[in-house]
mmCIF file as gemmi writes it, N, C-alpha and C atoms, coordinates in Angstrom:
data_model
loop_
_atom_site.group_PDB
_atom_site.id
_atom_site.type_symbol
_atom_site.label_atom_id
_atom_site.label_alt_id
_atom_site.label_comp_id
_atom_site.label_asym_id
_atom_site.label_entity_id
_atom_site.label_seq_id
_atom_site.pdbx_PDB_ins_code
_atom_site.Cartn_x
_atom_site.Cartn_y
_atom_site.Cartn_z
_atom_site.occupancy
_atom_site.B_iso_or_equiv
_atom_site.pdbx_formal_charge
_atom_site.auth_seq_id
_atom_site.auth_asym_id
_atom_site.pdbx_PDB_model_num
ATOM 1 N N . UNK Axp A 1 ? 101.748 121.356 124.961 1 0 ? 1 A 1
ATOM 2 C CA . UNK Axp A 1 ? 102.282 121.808 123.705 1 0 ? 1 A 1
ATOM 3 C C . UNK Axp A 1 ? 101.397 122.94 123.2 1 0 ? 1 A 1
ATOM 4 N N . UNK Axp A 2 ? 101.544 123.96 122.602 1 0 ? 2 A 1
ATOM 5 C CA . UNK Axp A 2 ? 101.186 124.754 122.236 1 0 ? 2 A 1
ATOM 6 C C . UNK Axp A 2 ? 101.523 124.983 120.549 1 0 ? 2 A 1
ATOM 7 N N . UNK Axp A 3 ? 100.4 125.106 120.084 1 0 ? 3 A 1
ATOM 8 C CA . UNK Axp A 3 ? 100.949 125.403 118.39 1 0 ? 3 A 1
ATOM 9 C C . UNK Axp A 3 ? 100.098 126.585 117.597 1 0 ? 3 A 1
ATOM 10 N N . UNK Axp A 4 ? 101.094 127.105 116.544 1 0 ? 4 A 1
ATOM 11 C CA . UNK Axp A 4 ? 99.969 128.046 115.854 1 0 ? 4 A 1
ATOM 12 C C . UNK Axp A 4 ? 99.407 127.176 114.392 1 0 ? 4 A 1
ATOM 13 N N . UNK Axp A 5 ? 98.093 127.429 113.891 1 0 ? 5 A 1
ATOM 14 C CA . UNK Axp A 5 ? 97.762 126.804 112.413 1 0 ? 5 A 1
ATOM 15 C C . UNK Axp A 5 ? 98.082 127.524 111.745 1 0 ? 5 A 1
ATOM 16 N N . UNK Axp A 6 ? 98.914 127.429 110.703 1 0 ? 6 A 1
ATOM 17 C CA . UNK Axp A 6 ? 99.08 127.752 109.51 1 0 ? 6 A 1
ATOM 18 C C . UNK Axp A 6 ? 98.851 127.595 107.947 1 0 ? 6 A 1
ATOM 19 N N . UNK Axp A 7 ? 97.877 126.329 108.041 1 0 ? 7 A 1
ATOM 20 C CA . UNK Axp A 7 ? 97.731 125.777 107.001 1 0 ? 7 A 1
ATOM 21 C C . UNK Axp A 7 ? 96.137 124.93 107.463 1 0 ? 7 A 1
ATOM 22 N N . UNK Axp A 8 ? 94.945 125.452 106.719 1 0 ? 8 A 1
ATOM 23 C CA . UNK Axp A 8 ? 93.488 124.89 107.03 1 0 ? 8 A 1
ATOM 24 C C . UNK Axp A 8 ? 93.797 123.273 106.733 1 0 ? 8 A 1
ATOM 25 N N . UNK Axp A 9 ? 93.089 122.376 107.738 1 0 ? 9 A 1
ATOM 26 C CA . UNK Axp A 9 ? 92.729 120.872 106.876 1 0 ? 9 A 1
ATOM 27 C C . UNK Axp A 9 ? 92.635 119.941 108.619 1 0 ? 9 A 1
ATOM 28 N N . UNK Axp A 10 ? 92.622 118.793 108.173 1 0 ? 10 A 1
ATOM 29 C CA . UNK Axp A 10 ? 92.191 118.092 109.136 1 0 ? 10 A 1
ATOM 30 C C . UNK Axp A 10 ? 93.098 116.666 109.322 1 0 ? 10 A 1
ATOM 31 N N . UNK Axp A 11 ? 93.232 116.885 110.519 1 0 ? 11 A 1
ATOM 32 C CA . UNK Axp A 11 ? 94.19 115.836 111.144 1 0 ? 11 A 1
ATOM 33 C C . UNK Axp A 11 ? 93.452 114.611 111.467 1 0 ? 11 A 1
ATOM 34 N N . UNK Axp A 12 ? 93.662 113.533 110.536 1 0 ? 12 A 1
ATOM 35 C CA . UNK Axp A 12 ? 92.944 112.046 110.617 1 0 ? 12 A 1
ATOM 36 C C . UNK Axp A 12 ? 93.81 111.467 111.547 1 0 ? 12 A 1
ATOM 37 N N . UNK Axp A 13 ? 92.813 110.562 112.251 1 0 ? 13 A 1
ATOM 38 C CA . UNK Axp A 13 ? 93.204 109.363 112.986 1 0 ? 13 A 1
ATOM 39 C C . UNK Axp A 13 ? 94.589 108.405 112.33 1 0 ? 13 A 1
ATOM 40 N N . UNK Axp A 14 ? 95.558 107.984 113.19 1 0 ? 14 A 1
ATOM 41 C CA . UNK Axp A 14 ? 97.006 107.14 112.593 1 0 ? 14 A 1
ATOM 42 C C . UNK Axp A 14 ? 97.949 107.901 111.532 1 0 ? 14 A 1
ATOM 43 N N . UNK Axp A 15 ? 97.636 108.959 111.214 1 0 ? 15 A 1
ATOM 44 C CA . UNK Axp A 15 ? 98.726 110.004 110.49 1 0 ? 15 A 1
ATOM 45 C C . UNK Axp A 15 ? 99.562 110.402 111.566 1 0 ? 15 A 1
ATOM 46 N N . UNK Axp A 16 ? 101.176 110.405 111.045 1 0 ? 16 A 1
ATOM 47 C CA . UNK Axp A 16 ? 102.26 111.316 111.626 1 0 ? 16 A 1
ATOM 48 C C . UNK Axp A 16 ? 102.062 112.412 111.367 1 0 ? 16 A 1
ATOM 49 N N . UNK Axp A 17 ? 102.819 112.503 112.916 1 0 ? 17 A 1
ATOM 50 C CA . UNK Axp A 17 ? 103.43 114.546 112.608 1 0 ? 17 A 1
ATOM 51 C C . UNK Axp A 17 ? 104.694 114.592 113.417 1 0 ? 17 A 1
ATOM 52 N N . UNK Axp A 18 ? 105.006 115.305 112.546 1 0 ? 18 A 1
ATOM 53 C CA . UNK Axp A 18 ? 106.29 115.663 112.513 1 0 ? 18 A 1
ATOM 54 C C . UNK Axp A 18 ? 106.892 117.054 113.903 1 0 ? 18 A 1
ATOM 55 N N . UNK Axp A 19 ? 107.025 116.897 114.717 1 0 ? 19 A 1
ATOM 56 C CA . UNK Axp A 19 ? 107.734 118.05 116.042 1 0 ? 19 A 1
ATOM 57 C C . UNK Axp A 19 ? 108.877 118.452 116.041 1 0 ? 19 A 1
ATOM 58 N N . UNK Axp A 20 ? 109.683 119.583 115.405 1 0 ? 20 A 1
ATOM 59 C CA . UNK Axp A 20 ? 111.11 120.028 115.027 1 0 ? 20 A 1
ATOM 60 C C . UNK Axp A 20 ? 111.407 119.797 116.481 1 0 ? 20 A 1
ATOM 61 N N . UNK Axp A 21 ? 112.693 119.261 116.913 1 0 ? 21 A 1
ATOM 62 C CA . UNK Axp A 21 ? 113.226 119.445 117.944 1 0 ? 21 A 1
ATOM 63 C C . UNK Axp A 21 ? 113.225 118.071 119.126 1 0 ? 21 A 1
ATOM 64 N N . UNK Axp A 22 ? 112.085 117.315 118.693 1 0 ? 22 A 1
ATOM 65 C CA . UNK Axp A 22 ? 111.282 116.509 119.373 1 0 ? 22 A 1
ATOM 66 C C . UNK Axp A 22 ? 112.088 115.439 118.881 1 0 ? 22 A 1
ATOM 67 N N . UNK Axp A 23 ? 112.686 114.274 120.382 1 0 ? 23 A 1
ATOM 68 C CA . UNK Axp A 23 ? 113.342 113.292 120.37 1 0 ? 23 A 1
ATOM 69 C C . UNK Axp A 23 ? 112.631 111.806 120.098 1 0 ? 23 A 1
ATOM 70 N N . UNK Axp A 24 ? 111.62 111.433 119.649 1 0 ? 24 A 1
ATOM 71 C CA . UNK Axp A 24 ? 109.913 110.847 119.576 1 0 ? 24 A 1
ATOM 72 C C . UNK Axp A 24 ? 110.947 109.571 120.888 1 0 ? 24 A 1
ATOM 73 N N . UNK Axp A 25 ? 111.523 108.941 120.465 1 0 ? 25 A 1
ATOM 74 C CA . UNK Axp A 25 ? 112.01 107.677 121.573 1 0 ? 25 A 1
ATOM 75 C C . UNK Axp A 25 ? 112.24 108.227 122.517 1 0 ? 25 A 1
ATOM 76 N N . UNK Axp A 26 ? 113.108 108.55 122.645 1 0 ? 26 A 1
ATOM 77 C CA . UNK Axp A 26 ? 113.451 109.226 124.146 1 0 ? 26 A 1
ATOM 78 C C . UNK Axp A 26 ? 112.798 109.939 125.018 1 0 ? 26 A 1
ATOM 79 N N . UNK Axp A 27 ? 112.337 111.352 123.808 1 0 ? 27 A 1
ATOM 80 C CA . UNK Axp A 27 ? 111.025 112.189 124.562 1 0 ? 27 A 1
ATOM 81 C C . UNK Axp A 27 ? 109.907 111.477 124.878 1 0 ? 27 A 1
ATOM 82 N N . UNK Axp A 28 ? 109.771 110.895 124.271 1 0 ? 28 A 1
ATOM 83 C CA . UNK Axp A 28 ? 108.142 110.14 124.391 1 0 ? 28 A 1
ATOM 84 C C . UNK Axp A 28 ? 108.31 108.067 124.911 1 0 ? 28 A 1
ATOM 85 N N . UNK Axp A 29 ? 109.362 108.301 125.063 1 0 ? 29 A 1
ATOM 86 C CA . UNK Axp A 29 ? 109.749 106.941 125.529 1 0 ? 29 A 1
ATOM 87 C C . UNK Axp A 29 ? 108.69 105.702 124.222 1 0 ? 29 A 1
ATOM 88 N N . UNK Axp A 30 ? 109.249 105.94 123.324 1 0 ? 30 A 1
ATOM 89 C CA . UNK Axp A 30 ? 108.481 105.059 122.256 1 0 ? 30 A 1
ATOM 90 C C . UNK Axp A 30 ? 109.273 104.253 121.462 1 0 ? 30 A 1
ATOM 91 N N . UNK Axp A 31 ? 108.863 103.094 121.284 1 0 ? 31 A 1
ATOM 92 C CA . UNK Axp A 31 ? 109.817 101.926 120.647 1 0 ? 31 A 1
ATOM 93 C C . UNK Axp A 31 ? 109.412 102.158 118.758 1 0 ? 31 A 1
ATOM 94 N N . UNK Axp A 32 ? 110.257 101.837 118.067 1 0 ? 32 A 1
ATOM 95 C CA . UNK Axp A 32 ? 110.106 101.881 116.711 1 0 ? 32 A 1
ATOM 96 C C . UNK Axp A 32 ? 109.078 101.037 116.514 1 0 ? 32 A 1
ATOM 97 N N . UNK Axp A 33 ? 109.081 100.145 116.789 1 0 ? 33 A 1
ATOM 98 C CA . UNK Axp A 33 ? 107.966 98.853 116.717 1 0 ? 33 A 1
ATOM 99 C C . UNK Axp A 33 ? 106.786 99.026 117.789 1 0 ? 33 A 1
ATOM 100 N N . UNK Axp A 34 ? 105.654 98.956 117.07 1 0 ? 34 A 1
ATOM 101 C CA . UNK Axp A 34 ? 104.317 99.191 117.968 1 0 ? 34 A 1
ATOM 102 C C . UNK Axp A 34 ? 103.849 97.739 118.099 1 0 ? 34 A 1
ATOM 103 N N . UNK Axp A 35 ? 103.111 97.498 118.975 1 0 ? 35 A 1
ATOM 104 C CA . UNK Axp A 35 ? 102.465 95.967 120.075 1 0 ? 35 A 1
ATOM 105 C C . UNK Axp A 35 ? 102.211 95.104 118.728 1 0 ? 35 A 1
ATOM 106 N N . UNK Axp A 36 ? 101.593 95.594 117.501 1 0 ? 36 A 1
ATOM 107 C CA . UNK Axp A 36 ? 100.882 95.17 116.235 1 0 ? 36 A 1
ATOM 108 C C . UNK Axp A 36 ? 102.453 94.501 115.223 1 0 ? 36 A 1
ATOM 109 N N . UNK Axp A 37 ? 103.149 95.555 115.426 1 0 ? 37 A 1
ATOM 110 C CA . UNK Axp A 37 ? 104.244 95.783 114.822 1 0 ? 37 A 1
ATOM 111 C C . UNK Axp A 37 ? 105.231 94.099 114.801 1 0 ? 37 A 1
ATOM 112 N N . UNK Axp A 38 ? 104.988 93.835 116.439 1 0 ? 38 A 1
ATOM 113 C CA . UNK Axp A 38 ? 105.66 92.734 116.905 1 0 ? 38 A 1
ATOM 114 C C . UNK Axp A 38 ? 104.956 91.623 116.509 1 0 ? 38 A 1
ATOM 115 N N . UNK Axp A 39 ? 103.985 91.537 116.635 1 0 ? 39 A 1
ATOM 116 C CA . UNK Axp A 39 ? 102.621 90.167 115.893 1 0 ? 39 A 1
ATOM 117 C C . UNK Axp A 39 ? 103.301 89.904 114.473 1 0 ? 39 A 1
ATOM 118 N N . UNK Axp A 40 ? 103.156 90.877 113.83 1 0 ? 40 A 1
ATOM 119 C CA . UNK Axp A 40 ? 103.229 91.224 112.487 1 0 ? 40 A 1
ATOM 120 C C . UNK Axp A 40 ? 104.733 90.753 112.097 1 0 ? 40 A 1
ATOM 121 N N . UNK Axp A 41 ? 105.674 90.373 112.881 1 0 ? 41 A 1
ATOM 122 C CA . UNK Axp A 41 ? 107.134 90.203 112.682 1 0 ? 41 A 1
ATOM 123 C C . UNK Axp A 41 ? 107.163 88.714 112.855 1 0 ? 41 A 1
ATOM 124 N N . UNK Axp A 42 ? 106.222 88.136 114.068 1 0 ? 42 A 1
ATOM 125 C CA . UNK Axp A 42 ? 106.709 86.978 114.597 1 0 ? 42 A 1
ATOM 126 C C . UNK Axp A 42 ? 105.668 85.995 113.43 1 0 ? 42 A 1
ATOM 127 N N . UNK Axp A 43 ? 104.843 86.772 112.996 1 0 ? 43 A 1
ATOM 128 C CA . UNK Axp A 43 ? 103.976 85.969 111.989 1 0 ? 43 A 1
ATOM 129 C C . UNK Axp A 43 ? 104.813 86.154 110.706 1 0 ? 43 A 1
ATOM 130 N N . UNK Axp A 44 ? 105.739 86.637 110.5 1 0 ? 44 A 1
ATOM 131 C CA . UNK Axp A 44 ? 106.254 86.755 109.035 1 0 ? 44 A 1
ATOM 132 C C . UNK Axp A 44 ? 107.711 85.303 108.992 1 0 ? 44 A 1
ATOM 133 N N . UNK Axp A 45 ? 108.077 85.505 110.201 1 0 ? 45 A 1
ATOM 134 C CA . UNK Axp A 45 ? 109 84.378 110.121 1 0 ? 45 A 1
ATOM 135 C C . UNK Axp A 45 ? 108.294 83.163 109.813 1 0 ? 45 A 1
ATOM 136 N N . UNK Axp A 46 ? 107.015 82.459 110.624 1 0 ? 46 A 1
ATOM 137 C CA . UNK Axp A 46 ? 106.459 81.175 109.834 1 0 ? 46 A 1
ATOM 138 C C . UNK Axp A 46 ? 105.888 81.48 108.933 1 0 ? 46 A 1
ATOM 139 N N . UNK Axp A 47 ? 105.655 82.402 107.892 1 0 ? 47 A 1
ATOM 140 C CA . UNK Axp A 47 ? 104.918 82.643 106.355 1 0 ? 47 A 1
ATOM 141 C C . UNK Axp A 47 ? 106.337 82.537 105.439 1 0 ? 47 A 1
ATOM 142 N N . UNK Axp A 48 ? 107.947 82.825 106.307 1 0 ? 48 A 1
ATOM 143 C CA . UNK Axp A 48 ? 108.52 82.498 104.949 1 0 ? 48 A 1
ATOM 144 C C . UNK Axp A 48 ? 108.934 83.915 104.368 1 0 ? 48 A 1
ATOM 145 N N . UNK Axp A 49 ? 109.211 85.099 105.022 1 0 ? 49 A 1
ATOM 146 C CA . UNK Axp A 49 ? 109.463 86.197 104.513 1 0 ? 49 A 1
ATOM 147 C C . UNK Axp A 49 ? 110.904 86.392 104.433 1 0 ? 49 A 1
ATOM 148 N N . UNK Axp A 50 ? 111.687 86.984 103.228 1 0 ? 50 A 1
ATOM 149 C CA . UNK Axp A 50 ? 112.823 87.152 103.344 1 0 ? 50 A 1
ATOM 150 C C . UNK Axp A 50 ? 113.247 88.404 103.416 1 0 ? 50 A 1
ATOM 151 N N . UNK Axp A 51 ? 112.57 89.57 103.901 1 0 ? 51 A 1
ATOM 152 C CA . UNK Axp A 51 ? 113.011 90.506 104.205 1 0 ? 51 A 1
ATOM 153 C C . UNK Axp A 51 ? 111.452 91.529 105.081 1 0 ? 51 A 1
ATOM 154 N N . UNK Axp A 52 ? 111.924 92.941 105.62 1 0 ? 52 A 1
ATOM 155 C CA . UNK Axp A 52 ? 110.849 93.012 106.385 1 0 ? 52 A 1
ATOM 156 C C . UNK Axp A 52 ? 111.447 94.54 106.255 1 0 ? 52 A 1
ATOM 157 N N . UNK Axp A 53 ? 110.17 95.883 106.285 1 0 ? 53 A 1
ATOM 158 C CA . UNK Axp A 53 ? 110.654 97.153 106.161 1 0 ? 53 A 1
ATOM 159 C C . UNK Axp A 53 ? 110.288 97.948 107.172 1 0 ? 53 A 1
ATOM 160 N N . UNK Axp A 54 ? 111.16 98.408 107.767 1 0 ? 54 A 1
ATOM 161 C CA . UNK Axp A 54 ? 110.747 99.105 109.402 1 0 ? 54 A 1
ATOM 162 C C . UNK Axp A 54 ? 110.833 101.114 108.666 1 0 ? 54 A 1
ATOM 163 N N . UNK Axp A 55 ? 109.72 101.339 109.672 1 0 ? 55 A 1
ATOM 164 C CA . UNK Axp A 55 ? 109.513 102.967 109.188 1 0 ? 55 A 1
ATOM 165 C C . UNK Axp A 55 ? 110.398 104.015 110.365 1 0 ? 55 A 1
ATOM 166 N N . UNK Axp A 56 ? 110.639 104.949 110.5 1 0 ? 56 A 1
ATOM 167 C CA . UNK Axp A 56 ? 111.299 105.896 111.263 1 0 ? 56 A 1
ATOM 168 C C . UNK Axp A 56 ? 112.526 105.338 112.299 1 0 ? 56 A 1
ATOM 169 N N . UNK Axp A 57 ? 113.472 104.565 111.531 1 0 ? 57 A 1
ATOM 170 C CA . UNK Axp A 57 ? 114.468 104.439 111.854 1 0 ? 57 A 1
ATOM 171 C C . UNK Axp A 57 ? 115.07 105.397 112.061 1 0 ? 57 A 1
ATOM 172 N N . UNK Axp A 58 ? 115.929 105.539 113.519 1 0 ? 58 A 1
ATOM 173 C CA . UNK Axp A 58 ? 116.76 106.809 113.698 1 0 ? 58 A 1
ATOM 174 C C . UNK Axp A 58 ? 118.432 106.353 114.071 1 0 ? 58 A 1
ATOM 175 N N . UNK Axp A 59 ? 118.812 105.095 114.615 1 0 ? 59 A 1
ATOM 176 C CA . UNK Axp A 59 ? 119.776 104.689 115.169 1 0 ? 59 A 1
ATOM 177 C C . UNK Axp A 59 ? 120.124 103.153 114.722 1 0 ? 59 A 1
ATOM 178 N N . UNK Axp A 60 ? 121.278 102.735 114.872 1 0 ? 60 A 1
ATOM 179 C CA . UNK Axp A 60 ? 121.18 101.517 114.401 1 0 ? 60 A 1
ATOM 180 C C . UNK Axp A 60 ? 120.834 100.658 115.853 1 0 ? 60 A 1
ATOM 181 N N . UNK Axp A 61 ? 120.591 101.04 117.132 1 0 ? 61 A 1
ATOM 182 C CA . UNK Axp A 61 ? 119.841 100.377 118.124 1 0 ? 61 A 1
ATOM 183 C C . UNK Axp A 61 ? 118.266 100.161 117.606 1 0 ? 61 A 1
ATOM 184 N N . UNK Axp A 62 ? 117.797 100.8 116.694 1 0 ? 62 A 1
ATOM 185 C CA . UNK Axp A 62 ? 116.204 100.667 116.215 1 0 ? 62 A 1
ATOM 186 C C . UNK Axp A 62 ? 116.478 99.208 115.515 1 0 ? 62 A 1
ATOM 187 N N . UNK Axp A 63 ? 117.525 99.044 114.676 1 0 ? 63 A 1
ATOM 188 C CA . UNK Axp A 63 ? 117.82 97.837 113.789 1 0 ? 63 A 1
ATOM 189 C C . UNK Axp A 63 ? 117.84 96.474 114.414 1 0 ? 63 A 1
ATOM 190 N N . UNK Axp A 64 ? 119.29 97.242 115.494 1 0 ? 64 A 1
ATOM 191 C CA . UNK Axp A 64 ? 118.892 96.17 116.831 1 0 ? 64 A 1
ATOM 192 C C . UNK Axp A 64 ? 118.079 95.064 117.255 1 0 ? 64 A 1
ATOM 193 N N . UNK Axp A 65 ? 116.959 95.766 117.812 1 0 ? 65 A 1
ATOM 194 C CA . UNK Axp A 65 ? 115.802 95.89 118.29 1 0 ? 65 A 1
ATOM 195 C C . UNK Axp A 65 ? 115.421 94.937 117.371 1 0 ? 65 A 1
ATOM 196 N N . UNK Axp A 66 ? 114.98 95.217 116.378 1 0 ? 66 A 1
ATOM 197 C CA . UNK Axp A 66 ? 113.907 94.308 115.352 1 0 ? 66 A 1
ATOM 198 C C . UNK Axp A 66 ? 115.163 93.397 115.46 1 0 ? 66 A 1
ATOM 199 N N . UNK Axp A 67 ? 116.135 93.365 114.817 1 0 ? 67 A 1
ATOM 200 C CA . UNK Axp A 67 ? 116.828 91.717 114.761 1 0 ? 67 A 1
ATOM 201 C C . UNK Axp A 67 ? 116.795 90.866 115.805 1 0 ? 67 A 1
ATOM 202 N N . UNK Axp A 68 ? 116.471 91.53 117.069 1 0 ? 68 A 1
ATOM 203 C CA . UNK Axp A 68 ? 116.149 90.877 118.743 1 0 ? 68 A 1
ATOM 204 C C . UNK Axp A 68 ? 114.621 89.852 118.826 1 0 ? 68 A 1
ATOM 205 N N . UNK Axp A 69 ? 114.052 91.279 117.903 1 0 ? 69 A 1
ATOM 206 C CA . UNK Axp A 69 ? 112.846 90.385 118.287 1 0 ? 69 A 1
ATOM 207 C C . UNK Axp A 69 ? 112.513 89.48 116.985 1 0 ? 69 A 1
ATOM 208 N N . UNK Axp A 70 ? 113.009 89.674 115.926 1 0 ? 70 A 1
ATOM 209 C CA . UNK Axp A 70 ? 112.919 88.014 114.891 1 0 ? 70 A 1
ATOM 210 C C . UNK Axp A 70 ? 114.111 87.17 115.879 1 0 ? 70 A 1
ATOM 211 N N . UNK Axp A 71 ? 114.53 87.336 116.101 1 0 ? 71 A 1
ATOM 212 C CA . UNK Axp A 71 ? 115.354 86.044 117.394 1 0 ? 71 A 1
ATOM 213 C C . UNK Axp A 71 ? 116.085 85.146 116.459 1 0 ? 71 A 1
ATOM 214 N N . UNK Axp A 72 ? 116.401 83.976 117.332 1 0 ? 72 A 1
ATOM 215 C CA . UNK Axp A 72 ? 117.141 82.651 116.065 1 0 ? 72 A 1
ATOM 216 C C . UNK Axp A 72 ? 116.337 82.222 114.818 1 0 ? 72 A 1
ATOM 217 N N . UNK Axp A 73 ? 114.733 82.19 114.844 1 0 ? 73 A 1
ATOM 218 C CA . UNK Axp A 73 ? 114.182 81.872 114.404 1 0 ? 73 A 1
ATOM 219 C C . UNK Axp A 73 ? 114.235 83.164 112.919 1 0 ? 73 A 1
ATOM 220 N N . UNK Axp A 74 ? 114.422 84.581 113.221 1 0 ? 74 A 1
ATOM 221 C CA . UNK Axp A 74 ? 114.536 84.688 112.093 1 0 ? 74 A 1
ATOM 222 C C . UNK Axp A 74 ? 115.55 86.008 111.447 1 0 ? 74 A 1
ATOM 223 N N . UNK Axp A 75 ? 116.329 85.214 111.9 1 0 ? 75 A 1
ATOM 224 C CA . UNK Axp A 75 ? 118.079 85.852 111.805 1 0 ? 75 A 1
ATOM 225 C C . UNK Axp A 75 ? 118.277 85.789 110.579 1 0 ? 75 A 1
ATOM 226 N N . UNK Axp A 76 ? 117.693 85.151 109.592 1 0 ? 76 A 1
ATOM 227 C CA . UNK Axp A 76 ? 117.891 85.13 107.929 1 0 ? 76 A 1
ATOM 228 C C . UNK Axp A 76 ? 117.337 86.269 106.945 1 0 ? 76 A 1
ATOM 229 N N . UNK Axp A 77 ? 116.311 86.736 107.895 1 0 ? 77 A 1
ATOM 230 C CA . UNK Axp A 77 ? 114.846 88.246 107.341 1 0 ? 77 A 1
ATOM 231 C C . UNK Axp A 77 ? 116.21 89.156 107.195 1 0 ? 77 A 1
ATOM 232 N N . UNK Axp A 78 ? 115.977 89.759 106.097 1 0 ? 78 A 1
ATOM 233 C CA . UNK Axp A 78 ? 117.086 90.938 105.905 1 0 ? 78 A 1
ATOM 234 C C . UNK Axp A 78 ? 116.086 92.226 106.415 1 0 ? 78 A 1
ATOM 235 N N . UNK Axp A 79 ? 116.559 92.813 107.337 1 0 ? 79 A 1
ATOM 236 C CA . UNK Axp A 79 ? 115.677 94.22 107.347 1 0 ? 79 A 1
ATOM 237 C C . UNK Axp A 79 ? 115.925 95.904 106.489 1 0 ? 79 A 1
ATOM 238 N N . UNK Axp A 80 ? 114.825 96.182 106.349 1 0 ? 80 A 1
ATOM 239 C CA . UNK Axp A 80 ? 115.403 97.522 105.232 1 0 ? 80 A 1
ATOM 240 C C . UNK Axp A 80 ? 114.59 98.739 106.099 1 0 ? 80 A 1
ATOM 241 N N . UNK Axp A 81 ? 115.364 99.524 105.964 1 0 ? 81 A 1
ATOM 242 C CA . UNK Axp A 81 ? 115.285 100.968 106.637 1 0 ? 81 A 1
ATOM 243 C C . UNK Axp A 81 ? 115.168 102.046 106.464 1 0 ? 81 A 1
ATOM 244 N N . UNK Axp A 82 ? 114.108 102.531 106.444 1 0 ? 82 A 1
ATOM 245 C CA . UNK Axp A 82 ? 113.445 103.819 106.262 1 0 ? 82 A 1
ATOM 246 C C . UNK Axp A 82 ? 113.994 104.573 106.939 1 0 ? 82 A 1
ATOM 247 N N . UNK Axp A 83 ? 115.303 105.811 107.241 1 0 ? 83 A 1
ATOM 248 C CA . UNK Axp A 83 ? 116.057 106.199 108.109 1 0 ? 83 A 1
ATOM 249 C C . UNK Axp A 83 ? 114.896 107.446 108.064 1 0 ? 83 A 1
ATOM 250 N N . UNK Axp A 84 ? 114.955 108.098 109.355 1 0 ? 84 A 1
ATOM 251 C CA . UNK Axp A 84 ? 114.37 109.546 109.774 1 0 ? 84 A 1
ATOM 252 C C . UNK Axp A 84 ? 115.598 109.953 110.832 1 0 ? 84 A 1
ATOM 253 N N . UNK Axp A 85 ? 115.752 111.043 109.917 1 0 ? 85 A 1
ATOM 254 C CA . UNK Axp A 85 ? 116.769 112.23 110.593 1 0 ? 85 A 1
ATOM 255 C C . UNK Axp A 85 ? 116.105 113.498 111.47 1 0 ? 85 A 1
């Protein structure tokens, strides 16, 4: 990748960025949900959570996905969606 700076400052560790053009799943073969992401889901069903907020939703296969992995156990979690276009 090649880029020009246009703007001085400093790129911290776990911040997004944003690539016009760039497919992030597909191009980069990346799941909406990160390894942490999934812990963090399967521990919310035995704490009792009734809903759960997923970030850079692009498709309703991303929605999918998370309702797959709360499973039977937690088919009741309403999920809410941060859509990215």
């Amino acid at each position: 990748m090649i880029c020009r700076v246009e703007n001085d400052g400093e790129i911290k560790e776990n911040k997004p960025i944003y690539i016009p053009g760039l497919d992030w799943q597909k191009d980069l073969k990346l799941s909406v949900l990160a390894n942490n992401d999934v812990k963090v889901l399967h521990n919310s069903i035995n704490h009792g959570v009734h809903m759960v907020a997923v970030s850079c939703v692009e498709s309703k296969d991303d929605i999918h996905y998370v309702r797959k992995v709360l499973g039977m156990k937690g088919q009741h979690i309403k999920i809410l969606a941060k859509l990215q276009s």
